[in-house]
C-alpha positions as CSV (number, residue, x, y, z in Angstrom):
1,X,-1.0,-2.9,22.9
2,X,0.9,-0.1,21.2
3,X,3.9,0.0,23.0
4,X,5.3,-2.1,19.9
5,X,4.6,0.7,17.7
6,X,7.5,3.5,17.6
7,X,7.1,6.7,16.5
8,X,6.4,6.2,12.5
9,X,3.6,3.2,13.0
10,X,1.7,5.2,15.4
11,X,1.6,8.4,12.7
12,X,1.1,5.8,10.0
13,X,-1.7,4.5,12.2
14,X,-3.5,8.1,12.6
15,X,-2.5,7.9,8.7
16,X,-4.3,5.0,7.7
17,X,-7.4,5.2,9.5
18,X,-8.3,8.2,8.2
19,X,-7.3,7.4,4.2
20,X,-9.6,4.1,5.3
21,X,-12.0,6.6,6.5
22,X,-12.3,8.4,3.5
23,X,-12.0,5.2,1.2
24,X,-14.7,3.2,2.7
25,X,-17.1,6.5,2.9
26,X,-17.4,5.9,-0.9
27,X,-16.2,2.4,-2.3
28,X,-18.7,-0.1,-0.6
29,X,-21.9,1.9,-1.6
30,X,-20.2,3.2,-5.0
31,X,-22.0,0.7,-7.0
32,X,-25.5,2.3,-5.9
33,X,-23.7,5.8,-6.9
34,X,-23.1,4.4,-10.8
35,X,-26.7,2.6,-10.6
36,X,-28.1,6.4,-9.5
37,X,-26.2,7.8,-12.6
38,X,-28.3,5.4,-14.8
39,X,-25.1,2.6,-15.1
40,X,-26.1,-0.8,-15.2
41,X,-25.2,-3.9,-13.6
42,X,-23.1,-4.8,-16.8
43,X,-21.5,-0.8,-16.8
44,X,-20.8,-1.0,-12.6
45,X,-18.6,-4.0,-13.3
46,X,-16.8,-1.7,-16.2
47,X,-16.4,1.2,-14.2
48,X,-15.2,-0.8,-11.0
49,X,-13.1,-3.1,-13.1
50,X,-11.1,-0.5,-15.7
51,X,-10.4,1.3,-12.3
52,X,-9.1,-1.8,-10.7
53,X,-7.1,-2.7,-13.8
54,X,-4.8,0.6,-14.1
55,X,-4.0,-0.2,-10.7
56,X,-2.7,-3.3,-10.9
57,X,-0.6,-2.1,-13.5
58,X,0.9,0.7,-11.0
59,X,1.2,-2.3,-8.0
60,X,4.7,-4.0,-9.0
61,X,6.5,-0.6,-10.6
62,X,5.1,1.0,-7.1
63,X,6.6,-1.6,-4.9
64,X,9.8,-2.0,-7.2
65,X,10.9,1.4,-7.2
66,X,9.4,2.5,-3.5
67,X,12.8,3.4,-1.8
68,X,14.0,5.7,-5.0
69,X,10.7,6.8,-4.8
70,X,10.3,7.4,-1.0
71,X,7.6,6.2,0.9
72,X,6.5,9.0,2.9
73,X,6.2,10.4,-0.9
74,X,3.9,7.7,-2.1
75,X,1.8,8.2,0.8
76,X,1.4,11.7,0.4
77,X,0.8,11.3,-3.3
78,X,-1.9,9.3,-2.9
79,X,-3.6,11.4,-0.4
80,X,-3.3,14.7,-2.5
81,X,-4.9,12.7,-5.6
82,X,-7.6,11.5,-3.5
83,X,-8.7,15.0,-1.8
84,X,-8.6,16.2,-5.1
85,X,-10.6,13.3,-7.2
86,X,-13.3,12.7,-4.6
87,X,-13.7,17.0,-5.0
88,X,-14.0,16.2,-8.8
89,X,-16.6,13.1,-8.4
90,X,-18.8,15.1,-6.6
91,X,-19.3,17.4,-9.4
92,X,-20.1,14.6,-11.7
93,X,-23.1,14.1,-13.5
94,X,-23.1,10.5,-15.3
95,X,-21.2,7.4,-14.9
96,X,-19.4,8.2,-18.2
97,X,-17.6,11.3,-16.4
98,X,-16.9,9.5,-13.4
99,X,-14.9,6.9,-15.6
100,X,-12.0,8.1,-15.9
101,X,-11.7,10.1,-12.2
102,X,-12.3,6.5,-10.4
103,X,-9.5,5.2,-12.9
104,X,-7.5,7.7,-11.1
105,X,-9.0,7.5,-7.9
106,X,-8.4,3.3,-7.6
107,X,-5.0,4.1,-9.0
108,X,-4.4,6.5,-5.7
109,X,-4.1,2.7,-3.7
110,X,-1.2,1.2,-5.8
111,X,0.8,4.1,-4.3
112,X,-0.4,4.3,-0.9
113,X,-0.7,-0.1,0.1
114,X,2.6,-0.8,-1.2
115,X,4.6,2.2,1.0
116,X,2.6,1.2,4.2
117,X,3.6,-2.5,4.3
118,X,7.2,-1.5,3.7
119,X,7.0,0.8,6.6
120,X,5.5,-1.5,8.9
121,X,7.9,-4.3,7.6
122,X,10.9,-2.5,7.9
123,X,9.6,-0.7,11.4
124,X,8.8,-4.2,13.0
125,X,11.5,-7.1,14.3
126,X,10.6,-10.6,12.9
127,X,9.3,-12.0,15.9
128,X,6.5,-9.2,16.4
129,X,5.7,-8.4,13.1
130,X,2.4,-10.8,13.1
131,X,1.1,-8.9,15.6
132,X,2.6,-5.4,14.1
133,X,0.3,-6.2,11.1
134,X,-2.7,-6.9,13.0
135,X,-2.4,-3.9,15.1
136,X,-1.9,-1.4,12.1
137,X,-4.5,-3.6,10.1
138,X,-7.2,-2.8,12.8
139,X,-6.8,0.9,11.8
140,X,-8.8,-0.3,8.4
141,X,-11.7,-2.0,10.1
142,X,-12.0,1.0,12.7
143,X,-12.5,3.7,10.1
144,X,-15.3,1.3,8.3
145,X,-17.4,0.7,11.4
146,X,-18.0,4.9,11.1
147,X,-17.5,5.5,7.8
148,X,-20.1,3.5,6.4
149,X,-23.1,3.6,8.9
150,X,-22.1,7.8,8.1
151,X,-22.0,7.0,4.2
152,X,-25.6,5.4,4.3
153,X,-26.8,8.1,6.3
154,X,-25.4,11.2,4.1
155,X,-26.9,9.3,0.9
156,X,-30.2,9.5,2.7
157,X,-30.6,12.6,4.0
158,X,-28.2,14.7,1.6
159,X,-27.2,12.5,-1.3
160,X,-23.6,11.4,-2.9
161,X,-22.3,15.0,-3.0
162,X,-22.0,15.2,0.3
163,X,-20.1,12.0,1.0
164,X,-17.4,13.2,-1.8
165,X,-17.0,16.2,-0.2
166,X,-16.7,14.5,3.2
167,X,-13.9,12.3,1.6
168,X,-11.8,14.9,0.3
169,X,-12.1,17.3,3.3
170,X,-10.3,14.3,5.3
171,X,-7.8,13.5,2.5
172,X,-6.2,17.0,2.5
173,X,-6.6,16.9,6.8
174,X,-4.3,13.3,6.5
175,X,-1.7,15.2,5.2
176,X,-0.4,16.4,8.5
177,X,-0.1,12.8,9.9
178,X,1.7,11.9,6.9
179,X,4.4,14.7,6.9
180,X,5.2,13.9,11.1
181,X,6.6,10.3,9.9
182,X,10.3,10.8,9.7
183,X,12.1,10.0,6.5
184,X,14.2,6.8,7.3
185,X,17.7,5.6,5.4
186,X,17.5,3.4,2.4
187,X,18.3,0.2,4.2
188,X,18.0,-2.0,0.5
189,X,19.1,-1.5,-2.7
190,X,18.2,1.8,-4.0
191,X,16.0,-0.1,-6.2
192,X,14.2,-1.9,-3.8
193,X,15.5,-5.0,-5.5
194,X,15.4,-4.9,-9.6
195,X,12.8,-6.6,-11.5
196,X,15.2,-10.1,-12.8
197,X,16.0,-10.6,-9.0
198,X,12.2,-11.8,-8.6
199,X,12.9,-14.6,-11.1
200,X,15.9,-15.8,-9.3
201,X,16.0,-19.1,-6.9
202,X,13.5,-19.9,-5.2
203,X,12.3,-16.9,-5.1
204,X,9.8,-16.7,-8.3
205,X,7.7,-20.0,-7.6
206,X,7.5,-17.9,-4.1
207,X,5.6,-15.5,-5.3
208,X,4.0,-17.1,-7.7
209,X,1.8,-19.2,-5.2
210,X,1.7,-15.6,-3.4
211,X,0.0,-14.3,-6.8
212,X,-2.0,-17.2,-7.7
213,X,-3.6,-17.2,-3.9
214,X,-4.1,-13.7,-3.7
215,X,-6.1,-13.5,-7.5
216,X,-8.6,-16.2,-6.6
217,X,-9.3,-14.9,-3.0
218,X,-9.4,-11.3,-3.8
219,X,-11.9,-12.4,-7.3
220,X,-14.4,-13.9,-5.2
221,X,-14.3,-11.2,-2.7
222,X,-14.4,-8.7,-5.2
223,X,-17.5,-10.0,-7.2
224,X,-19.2,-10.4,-3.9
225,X,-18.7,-6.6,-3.1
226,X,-20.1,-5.8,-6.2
227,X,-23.2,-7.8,-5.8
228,X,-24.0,-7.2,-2.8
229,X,-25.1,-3.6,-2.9
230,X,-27.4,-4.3,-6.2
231,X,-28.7,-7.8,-5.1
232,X,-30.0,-6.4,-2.0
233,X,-31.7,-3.8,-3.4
234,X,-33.4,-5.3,-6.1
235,X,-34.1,-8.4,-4.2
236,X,-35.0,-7.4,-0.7
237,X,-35.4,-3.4,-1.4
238,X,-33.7,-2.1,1.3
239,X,-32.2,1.4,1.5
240,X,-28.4,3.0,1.2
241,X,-28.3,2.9,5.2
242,X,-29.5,-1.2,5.1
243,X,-26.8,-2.1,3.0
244,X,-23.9,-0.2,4.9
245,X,-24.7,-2.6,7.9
246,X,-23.3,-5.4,5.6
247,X,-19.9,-3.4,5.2
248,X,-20.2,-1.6,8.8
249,X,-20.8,-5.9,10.5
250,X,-17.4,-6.5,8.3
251,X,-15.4,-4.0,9.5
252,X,-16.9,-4.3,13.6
253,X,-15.8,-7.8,13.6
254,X,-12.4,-7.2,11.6
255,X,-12.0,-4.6,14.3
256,X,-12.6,-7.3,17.0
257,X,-10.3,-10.0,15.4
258,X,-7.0,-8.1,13.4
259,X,-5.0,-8.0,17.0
260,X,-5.9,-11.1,18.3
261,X,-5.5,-12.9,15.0
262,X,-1.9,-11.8,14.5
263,X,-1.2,-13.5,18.0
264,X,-2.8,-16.9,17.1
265,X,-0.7,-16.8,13.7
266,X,2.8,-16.5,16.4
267,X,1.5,-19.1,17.9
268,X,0.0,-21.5,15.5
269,X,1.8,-21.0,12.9
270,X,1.4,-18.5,10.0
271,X,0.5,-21.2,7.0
272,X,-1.5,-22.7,9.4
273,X,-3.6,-19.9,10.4
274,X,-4.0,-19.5,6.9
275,X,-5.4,-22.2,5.7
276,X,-7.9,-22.8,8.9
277,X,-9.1,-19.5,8.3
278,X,-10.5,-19.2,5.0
279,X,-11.2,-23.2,4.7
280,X,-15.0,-22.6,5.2
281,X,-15.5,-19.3,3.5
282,X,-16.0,-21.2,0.4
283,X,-19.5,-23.1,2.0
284,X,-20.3,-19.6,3.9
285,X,-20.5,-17.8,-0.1
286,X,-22.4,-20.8,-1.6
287,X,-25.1,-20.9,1.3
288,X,-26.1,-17.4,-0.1
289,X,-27.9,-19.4,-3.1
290,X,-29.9,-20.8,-0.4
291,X,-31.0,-18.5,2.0
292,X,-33.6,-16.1,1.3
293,X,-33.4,-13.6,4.4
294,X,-30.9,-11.1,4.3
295,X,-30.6,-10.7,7.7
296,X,-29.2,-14.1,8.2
297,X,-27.2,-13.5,4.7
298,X,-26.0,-10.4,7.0
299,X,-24.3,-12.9,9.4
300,X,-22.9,-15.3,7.0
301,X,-21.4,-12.2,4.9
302,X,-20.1,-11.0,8.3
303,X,-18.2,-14.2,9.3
304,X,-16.9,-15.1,6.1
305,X,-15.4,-11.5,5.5
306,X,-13.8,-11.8,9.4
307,X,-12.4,-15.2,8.5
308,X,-10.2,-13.8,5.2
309,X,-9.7,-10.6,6.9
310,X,-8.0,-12.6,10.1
311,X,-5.5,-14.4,7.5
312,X,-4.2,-10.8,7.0
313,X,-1.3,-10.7,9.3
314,X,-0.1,-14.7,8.7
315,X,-0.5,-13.9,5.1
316,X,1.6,-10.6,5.4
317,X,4.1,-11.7,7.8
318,X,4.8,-15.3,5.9
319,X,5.4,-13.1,2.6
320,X,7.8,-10.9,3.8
321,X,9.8,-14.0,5.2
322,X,9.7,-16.0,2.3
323,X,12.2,-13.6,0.2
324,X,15.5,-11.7,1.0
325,X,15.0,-8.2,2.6
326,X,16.1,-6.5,-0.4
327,X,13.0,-7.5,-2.3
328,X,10.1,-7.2,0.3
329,X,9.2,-4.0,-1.4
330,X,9.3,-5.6,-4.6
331,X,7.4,-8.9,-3.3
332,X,4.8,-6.9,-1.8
333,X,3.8,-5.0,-5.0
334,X,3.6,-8.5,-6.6
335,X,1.1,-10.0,-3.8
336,X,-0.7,-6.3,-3.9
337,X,-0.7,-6.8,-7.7
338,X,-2.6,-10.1,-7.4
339,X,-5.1,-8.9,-5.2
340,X,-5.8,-5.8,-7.3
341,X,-6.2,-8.3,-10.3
342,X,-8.5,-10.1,-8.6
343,X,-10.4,-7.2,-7.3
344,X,-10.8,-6.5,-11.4
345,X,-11.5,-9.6,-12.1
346,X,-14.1,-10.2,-9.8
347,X,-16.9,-7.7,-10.8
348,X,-16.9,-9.0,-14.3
349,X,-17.2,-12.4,-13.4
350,X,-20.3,-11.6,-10.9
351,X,-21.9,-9.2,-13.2
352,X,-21.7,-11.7,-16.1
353,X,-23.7,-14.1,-14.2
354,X,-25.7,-11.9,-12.4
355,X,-27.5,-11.0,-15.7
356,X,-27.1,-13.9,-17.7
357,X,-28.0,-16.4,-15.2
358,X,-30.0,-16.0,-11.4
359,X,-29.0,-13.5,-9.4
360,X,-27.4,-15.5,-6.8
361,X,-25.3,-17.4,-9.4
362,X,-22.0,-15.2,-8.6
363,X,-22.3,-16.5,-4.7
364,X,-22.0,-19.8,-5.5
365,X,-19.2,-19.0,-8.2
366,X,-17.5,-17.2,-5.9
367,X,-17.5,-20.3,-3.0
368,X,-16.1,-22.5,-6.2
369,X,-13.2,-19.7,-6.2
370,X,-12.8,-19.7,-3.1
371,X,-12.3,-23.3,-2.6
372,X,-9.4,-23.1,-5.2
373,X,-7.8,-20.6,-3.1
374,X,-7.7,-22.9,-0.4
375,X,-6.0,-25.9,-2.1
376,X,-3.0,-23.7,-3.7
377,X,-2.8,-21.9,0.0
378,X,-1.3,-25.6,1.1
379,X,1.9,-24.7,-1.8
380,X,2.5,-21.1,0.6
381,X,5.8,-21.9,1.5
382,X,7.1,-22.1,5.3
383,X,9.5,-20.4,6.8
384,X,12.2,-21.5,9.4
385,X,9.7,-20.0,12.3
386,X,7.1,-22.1,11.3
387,X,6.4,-25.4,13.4
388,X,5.8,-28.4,11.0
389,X,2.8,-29.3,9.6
């Protein structure tokens, strides 16, 4: 399986499970962290949303500028300012002080996403690169099965402190990994392709359908993750360790399904893959209005995340050969842009209607989403390795 990684993927790979580690130790639960600081559901969506927002604006200057920049220095960047922010947010008292560190902290991810696509891109050949992304994409879903069910059970027995700590302790250790990938030749433009070049040819309405796809699918996704913790809670009243079996099921079947899925895309078809994928996620998200148990909501929250999170490689791979190779750092921090926008996006829109209206009002807003992002993922563009619709 990873005999089509060289040298570089398989330290990025050590690399990026263990910044997932640390990353999904604290996002998934992190509302219930604000809530515990006296933040409410109106405040969360603030805090998680501000946070988001800086790092959108990092995504395209990240991704413009990465081969002037380095990528093995954007990873290491990122790691250094996570150590030393999740240190920081354990010390913090109320979600007024943790503000500004998770602005910083969110912002870490604009430097570190952006680098480790490039790298994979520019260490894969065209014909393996679906299942390239798969394999390095199961590295995220592997560190969540752990991370979380260990997340839930530090908040129990220890509380939040201890799960910051955790994080940054593994942060600063990710650094050796980091500094074993060997610095490669600028192969592009030192630029990594200037910003007018995106608005040339064919090459802007591109990425605009990229954007546009990415926004909506990453704004449902992202109200969902906010609500989930809080709705469960206050509907069902179950525990930190009960609601990191919602994020622990994602991750277990994203584990199961990133290698596999980047295969079927090869085969099938990238656009294809997409669009089979993530056609039903919109019904899974509205059913949530109707069901009352969570442990059947734990299924349906399960298959709907393993659905999008199978698009990953066909979505990846069909970006990266939709522009010229001189701008696939530059693409990618526009598609990494749109999903951070979304993921801003998202917690305001569910926390609007989570208050002002029933609290499973944001599921059913986020299937309508969804179901948008479906109908503009028929404009992705195909590429010369794609069979015909």
């Amino acid at each position: 399986m990873f005999k089509v990684l060289n040298r570089n993927l398989r330290y990025l790979f050590i690399l990026n499970t263990a910044f997932g580690f640390s990353v999904q130790l604290v996002t998934p639960l992190f509302p219930l962290f604000l809530s515990n600081l006296g933040a409410t559901a109106s405040e969360n969506a603030w805090v998680i949303s501000l946070g988001g927002l800086v790092a959108t604006t990092l995504m395209l200057p990240a991704g413009l500028f990465m081969d002037r920049l380095g990528k093995r220095n954007l990873l290491l960047s990122s790691l250094v300012v996570n150590s030393v922010i999740m240190f920081m947010m354990a010390n913090a008292q109320t979600w007024q002080q943790v503000l500004p560190l998770f602005i910083i902290y969110s912002s870490s991810g604009a430097l570190f996403m952006p680098a480790r696509m490039a790298m994979i891109t520019d260490n894969s050949t065209p014909d393996t690169r679906a299942s390239v992304f798969g394999i390095m994409n199961s590295s995220w879903p592997l560190a969540g099965v752990v991370s979380t069910l260990i997340s839930g059970y530090l908040i129990q027995t220890s509380g939040w402190r201890q799960v910051f700590l955790v994080g940054s302790a593994i942060n600063a250790i990710s650094i050796l990994p980091s500094l074993r990938i060997e610095k490669q030749e600028v192969q592009r433009d030192s630029t990594g392709g200037g910003f007018r070049e995106l608005f040339r040819g064919d090459t802007a309405p591109v990425l605009l359908t990229f954007f546009v796809y990415g926004i909506l699918l990453t704004t449902a996704m992202g109200g969902i993750n906010l609500i989930i913790p809080l709705y469960l809670v206050s509907r069902f009243s179950l525990n930190a360790q009960q609601v990191a079996l919602f994020f622990t099921a994602q991750n277990l079947l994203s584990l199961v399904t990133q290698i596999p899925s980047g295969k079927i895309a090869e085969r099938f078809g990238m656009k294809r893959t997409v669009i089979t994928l993530i056609a039903m996620i919109p019904f899974l998200y509205a059913s949530w209005h109707f069901v009352g148990d969570w442990k059947v909501m734990l299924v349906i929250n399960t298959i709907a995340f393993g659905l999008w999170s199978m698009t990953w490689p066909a979505t990846l791979t069909l970006l990266s050969r939709s522009v010229p190779d001189e701008l696939t750092g530059a693409a990618f921090g526009v598609n990494i842009t749109g999903n951070r926008l979304g993921f801003t996006l998202g917690p305001l829109i569910a926390s609007y209607f989570y208050t002002n209206y029933s609290q499973t009002s944001p599921f059913l807003v986020s299937g309508a989403i969804c179901l948008v992002a479906v109908l503009v993922a028929f404009k992705l563009k195909n590429t010369a390795n794609e069979p015909s619709e």
